[in-house]
DOKOL-370840 format. One record per atom (N, C-alpha, C): residue number from 1; residue in one letter; atom name; x, z, y. Coordinates in nm, 3 decimals. Atoms other than C-alpha are relative to their C-alpha. Layout:
BEGIN
n_res_atom_u_w_v
NUM_A_CA_X_Z_Y
...
This chain:
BEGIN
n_res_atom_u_w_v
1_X_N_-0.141_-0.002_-0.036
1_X_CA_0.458_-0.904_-0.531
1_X_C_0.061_0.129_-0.052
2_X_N_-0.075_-0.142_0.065
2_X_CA_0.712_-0.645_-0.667
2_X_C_0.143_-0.004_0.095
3_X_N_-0.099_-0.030_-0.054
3_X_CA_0.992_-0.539_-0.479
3_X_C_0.037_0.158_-0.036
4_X_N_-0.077_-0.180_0.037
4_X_CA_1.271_-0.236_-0.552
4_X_C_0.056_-0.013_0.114
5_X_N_-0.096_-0.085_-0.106
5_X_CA_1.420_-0.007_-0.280
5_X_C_0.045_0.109_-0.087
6_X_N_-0.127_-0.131_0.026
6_X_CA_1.720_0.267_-0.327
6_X_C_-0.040_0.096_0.109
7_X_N_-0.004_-0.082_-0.094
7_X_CA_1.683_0.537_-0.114
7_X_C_0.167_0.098_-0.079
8_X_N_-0.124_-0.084_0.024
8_X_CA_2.014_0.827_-0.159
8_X_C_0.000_0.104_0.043
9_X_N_-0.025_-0.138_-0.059
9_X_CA_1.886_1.104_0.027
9_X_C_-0.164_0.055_-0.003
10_X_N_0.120_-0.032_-0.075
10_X_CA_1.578_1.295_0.129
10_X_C_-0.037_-0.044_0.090
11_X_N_0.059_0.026_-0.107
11_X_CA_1.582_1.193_0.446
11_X_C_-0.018_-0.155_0.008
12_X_N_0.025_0.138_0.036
12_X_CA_1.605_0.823_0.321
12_X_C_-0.134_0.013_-0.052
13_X_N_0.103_0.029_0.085
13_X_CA_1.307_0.889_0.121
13_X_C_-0.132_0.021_0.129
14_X_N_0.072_0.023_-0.080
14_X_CA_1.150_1.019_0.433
14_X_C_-0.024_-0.124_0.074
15_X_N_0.046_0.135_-0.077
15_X_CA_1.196_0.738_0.601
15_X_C_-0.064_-0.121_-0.020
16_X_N_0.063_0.038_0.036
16_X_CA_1.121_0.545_0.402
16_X_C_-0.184_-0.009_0.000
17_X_N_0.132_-0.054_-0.067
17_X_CA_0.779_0.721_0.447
17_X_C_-0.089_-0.078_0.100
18_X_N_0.032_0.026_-0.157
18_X_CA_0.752_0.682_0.792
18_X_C_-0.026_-0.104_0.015
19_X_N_0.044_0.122_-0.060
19_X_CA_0.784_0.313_0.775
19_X_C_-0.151_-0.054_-0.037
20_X_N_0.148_0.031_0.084
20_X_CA_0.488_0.296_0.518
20_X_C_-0.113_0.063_0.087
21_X_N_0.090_0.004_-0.143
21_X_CA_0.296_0.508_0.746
21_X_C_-0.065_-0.061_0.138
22_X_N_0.040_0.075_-0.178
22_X_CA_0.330_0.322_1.064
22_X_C_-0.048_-0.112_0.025
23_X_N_0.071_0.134_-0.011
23_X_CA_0.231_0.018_0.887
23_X_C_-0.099_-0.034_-0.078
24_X_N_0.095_-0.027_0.078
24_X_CA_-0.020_0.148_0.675
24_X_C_-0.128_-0.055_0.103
25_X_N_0.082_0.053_-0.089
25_X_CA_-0.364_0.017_0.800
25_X_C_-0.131_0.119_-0.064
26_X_N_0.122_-0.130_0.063
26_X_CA_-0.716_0.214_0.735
26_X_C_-0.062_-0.099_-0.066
27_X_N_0.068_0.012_0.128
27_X_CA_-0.900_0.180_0.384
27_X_C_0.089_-0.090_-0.068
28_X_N_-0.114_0.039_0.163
28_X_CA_-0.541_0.136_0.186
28_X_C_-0.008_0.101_-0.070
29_X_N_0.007_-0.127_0.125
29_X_CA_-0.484_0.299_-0.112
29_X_C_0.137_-0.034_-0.025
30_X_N_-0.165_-0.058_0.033
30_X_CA_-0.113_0.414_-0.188
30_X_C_-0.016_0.043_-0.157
31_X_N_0.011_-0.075_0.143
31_X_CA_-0.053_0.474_-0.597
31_X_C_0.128_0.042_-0.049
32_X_N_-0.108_-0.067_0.076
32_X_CA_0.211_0.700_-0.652
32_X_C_-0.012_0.062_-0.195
33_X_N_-0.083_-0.059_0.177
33_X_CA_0.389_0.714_-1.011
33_X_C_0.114_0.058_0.005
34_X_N_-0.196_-0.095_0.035
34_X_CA_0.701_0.958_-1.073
34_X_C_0.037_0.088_-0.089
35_X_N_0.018_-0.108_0.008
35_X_CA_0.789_1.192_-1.273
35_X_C_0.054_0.169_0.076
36_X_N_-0.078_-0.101_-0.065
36_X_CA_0.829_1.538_-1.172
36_X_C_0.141_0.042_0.089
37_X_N_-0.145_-0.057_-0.093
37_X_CA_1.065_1.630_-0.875
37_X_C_0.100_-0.165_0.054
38_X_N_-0.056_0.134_-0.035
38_X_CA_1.094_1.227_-0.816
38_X_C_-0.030_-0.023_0.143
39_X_N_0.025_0.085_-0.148
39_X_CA_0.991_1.211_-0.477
39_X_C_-0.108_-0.005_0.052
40_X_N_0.112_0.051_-0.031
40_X_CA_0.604_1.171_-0.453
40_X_C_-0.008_0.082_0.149
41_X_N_0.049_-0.074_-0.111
41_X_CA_0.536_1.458_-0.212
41_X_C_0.105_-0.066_0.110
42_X_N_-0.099_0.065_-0.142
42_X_CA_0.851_1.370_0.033
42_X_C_-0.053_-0.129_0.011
43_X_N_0.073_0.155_-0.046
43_X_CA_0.732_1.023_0.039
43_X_C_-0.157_0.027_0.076
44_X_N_0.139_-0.015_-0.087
44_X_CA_0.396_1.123_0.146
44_X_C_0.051_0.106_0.117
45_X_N_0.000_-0.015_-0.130
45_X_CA_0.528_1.334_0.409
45_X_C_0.072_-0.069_0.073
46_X_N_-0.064_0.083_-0.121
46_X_CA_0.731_1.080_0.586
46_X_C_-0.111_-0.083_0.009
47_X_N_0.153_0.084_-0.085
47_X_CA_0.394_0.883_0.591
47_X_C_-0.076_0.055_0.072
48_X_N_0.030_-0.077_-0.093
48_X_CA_0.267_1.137_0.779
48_X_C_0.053_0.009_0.100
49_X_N_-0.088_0.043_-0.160
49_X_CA_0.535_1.114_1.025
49_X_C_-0.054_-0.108_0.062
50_X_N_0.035_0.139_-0.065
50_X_CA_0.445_0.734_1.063
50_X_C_-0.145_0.025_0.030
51_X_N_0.141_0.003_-0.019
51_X_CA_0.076_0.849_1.079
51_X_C_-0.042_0.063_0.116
52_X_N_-0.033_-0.110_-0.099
52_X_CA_0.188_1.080_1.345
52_X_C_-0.063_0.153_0.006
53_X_N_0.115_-0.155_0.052
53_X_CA_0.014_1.402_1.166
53_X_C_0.144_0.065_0.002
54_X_N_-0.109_-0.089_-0.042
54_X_CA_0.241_1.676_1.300
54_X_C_-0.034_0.095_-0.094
55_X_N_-0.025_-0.141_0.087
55_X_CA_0.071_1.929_1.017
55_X_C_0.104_-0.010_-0.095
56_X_N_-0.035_-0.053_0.142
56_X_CA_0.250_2.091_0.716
56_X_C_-0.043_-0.076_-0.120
57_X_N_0.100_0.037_0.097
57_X_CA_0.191_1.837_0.436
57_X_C_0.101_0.045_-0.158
58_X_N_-0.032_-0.048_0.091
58_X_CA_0.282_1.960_0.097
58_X_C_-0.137_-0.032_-0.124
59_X_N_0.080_0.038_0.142
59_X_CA_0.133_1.868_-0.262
59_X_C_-0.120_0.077_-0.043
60_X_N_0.155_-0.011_0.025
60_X_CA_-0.233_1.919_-0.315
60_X_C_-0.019_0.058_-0.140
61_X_N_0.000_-0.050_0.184
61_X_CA_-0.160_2.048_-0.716
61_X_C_-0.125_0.047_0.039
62_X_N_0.136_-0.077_0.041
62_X_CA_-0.413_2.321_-0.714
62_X_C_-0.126_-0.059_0.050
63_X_N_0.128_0.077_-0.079
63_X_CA_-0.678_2.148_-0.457
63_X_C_-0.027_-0.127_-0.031
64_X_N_0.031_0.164_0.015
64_X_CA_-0.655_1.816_-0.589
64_X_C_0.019_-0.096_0.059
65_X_N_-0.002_0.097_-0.131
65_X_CA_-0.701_1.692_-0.239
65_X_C_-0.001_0.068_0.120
66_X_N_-0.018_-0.081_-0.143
66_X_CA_-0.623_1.752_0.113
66_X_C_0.003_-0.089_0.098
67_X_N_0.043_0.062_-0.089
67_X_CA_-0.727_1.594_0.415
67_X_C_0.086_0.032_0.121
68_X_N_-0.085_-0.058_-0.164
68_X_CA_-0.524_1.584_0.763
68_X_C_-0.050_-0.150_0.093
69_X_N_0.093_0.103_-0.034
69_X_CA_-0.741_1.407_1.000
69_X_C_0.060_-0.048_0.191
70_X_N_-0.038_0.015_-0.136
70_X_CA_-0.502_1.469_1.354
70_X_C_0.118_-0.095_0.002
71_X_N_-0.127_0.090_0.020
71_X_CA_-0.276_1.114_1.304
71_X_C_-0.094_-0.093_0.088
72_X_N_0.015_0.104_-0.032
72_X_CA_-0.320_0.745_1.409
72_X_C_-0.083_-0.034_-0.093
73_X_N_0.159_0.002_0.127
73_X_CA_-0.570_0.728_1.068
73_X_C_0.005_0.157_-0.089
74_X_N_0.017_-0.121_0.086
74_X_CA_-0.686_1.004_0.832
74_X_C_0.065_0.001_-0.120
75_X_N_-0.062_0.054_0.146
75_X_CA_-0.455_1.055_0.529
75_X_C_-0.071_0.128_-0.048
76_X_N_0.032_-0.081_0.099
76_X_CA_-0.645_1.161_0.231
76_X_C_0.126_0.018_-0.146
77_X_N_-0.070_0.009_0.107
77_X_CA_-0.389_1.283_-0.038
77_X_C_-0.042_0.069_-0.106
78_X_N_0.046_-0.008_0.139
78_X_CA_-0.487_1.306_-0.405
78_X_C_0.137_0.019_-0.072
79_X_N_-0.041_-0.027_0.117
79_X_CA_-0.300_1.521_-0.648
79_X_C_-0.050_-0.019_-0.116
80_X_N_0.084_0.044_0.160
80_X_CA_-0.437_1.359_-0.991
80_X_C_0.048_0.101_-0.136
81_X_N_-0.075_-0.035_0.149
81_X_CA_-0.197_1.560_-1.212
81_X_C_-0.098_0.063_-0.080
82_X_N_0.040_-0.070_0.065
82_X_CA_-0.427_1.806_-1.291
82_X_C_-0.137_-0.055_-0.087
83_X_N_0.159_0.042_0.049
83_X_CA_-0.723_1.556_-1.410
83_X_C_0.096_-0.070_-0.085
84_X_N_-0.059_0.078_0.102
84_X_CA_-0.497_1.427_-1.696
84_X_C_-0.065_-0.002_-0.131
85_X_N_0.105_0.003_0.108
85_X_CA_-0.748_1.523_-1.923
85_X_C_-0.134_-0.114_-0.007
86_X_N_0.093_0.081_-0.081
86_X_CA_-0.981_1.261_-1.752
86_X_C_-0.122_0.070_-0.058
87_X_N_0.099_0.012_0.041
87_X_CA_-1.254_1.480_-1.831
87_X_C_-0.075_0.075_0.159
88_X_N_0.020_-0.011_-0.133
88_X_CA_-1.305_1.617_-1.467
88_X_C_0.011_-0.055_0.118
89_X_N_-0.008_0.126_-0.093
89_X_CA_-1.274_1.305_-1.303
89_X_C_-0.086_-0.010_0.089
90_X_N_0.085_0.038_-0.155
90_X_CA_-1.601_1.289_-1.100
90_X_C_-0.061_0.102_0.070
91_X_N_-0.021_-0.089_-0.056
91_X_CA_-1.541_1.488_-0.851
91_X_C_-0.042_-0.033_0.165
92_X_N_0.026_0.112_-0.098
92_X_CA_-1.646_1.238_-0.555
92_X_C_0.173_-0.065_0.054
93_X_N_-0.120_0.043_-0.050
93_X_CA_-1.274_1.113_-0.503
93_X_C_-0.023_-0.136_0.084
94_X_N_0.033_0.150_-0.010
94_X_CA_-1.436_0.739_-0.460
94_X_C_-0.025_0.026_0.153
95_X_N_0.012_0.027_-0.151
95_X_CA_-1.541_0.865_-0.125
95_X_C_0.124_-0.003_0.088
96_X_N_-0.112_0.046_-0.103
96_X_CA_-1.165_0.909_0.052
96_X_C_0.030_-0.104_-0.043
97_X_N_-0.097_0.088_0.050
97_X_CA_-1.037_0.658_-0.175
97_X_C_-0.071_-0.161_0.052
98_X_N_0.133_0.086_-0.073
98_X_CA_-1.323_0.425_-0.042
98_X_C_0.007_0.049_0.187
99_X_N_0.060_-0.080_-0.180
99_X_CA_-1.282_0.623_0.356
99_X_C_0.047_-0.066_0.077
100_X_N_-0.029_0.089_-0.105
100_X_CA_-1.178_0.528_0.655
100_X_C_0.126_0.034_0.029
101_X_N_-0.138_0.036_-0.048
101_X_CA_-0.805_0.604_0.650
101_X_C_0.091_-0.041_-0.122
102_X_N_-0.147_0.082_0.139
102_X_CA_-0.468_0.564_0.425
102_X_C_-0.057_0.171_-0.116
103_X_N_0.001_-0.062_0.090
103_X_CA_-0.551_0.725_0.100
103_X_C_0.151_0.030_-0.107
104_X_N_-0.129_-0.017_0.064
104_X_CA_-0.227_0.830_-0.086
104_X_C_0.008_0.093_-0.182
105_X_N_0.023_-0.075_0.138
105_X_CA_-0.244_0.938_-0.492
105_X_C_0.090_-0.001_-0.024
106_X_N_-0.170_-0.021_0.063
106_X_CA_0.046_1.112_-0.620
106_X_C_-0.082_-0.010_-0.171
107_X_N_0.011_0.018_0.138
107_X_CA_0.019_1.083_-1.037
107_X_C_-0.163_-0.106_-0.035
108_X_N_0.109_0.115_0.051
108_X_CA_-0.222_0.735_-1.008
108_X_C_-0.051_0.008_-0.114
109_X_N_0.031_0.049_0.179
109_X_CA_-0.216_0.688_-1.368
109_X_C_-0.063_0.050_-0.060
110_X_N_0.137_-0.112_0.027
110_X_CA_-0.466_0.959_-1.397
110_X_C_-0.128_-0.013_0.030
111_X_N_0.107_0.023_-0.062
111_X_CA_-0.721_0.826_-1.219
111_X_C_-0.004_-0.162_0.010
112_X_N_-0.070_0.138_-0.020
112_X_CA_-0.623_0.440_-1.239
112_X_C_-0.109_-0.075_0.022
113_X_N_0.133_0.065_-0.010
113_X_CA_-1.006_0.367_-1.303
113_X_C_-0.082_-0.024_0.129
114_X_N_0.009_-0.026_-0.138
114_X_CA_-1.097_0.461_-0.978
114_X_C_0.042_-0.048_0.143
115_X_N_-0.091_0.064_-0.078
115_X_CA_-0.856_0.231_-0.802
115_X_C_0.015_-0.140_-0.031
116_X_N_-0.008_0.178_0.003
116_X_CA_-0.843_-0.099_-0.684
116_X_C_0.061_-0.028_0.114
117_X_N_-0.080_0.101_-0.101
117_X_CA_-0.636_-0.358_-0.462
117_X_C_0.053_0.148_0.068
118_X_N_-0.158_-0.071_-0.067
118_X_CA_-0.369_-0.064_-0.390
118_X_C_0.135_-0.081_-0.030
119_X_N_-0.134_0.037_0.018
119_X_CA_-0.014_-0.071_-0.362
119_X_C_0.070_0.076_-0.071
120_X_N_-0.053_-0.122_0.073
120_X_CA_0.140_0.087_-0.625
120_X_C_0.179_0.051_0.029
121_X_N_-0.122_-0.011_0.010
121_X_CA_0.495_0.268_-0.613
121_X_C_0.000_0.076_-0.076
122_X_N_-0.078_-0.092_0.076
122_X_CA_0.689_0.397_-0.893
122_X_C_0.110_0.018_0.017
123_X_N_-0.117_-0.041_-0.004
123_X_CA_0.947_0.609_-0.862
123_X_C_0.112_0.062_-0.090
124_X_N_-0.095_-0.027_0.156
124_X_CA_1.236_0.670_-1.095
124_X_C_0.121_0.065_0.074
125_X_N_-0.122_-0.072_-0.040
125_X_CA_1.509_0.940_-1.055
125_X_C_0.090_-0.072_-0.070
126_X_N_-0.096_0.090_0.051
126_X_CA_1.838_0.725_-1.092
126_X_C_0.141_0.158_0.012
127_X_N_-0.081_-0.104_0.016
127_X_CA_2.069_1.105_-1.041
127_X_C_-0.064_0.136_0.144
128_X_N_0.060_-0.137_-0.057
128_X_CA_2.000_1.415_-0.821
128_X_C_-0.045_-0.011_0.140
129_X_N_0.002_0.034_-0.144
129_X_CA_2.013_1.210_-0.473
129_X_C_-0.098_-0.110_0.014
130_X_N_0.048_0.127_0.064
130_X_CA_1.917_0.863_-0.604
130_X_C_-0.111_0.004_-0.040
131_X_N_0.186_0.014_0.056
131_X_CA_1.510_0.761_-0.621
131_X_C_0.070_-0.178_-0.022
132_X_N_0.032_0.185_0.009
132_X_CA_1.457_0.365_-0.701
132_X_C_-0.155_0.026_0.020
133_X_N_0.106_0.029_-0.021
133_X_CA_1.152_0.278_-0.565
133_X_C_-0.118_-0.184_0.001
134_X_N_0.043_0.077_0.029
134_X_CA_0.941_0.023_-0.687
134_X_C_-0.152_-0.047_0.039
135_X_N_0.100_0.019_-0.097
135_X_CA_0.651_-0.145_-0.456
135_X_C_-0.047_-0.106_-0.096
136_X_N_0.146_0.114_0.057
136_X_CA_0.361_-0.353_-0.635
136_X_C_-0.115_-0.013_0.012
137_X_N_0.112_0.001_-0.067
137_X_CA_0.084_-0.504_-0.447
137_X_C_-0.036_-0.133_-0.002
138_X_N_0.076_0.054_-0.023
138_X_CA_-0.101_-0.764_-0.322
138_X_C_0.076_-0.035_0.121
139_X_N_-0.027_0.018_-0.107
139_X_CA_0.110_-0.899_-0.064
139_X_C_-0.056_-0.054_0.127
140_X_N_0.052_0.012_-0.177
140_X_CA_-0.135_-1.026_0.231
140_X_C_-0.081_0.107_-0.020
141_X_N_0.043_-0.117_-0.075
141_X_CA_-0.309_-0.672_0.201
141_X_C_0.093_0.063_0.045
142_X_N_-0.105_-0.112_-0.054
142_X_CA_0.004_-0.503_0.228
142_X_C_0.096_-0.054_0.070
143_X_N_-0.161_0.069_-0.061
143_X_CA_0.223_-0.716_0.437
143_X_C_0.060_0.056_0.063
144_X_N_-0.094_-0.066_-0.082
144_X_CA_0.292_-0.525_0.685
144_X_C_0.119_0.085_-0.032
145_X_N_-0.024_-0.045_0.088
145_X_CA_0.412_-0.306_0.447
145_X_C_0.152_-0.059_-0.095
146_X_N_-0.090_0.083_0.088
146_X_CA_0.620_-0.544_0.226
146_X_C_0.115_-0.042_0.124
147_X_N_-0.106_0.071_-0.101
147_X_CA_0.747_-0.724_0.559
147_X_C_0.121_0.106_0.032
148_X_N_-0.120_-0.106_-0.110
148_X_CA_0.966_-0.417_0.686
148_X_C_0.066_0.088_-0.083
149_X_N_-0.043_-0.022_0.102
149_X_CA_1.095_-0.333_0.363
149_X_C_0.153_-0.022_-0.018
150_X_N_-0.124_0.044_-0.017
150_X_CA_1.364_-0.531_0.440
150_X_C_0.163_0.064_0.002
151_X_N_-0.110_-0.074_-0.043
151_X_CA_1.559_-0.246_0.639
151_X_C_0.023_0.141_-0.102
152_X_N_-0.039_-0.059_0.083
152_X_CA_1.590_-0.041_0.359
152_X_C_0.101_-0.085_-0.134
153_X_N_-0.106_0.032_0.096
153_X_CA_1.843_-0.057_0.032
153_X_C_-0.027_-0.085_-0.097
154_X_N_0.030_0.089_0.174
154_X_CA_1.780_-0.290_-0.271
154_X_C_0.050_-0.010_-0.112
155_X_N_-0.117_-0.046_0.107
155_X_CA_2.060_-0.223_-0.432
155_X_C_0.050_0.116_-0.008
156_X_N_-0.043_-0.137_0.038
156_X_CA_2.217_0.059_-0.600
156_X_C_0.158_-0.024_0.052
């Protein structure tokens, strides 16, 4: 299934988030695409809201990966950017991405081998406020997901 959402703000994008969080289930995989300054990180912290992880979450660049294990499941988030070389790829990633909560990869397309039956979103800056967000999955893993999609924008 493919579906587009608009978001117009930050705090749209959070929310967006949040809903993906709350209906995220344990051992999904999330595949963020964007480029730069599109959104990935804010989107992963409003899934943290829905996950109910009250830490500080912010983009994993240098660490790769970062774990926050005090929610409703464990979100593992994977910064890939820096393995664009794919020559430092095995690194054990297979184990969160394989674990027991919501796994979330910002720059998928780096690691794409590694990944299976996720939900991918790409995100595309449409002006300085404006994301388009583009959901592609597997709709009875991700229904919950897809179903509540609804209450967000579709149109520009």
């Amino acid at each position: 299934m493919e579906k587009k959402i608009y978001t117009k703000s930050k705090d749209e994008t959070l929310s967006l988030g949040k809903m993906i969080g709350k209906n995220a289930k344990a051992n999904q995989v999330i595949a963020l695409n964007g480029d730069l300054g599109a959104g990935k990180t804010t989107l992963v912290q409003g899934i943290g809201r829905g996950l109910d992880i009250n830490e500080k979450i912010n983009s994993p660049t240098f660490n790769i990966l970062k774990c926050y294990f005090k929610g409703r499941l464990n979100l593992y988030h994977i910064d890939a950017y820096r393995l664009e070389d794919q020559i430092n790829t095995d690194i054990g990633l297979e184990e969160v991405i394989d674990g027991d909560g919501l796994c979330v990869v910002e720059w998928a397309k780096f690691i794409s081998d590694k990944l299976y039956n996720y939900l991918e979103i790409n995100i595309r800056i449409i002006d300085d406020h404006t994301r388009e967000f583009v959901f592609i999955g597997d709709e009875t893993v991700y229904h919950n997901i897809f179903s509540n999609l609804g209450g967000f924008n579709d149109e520009l």
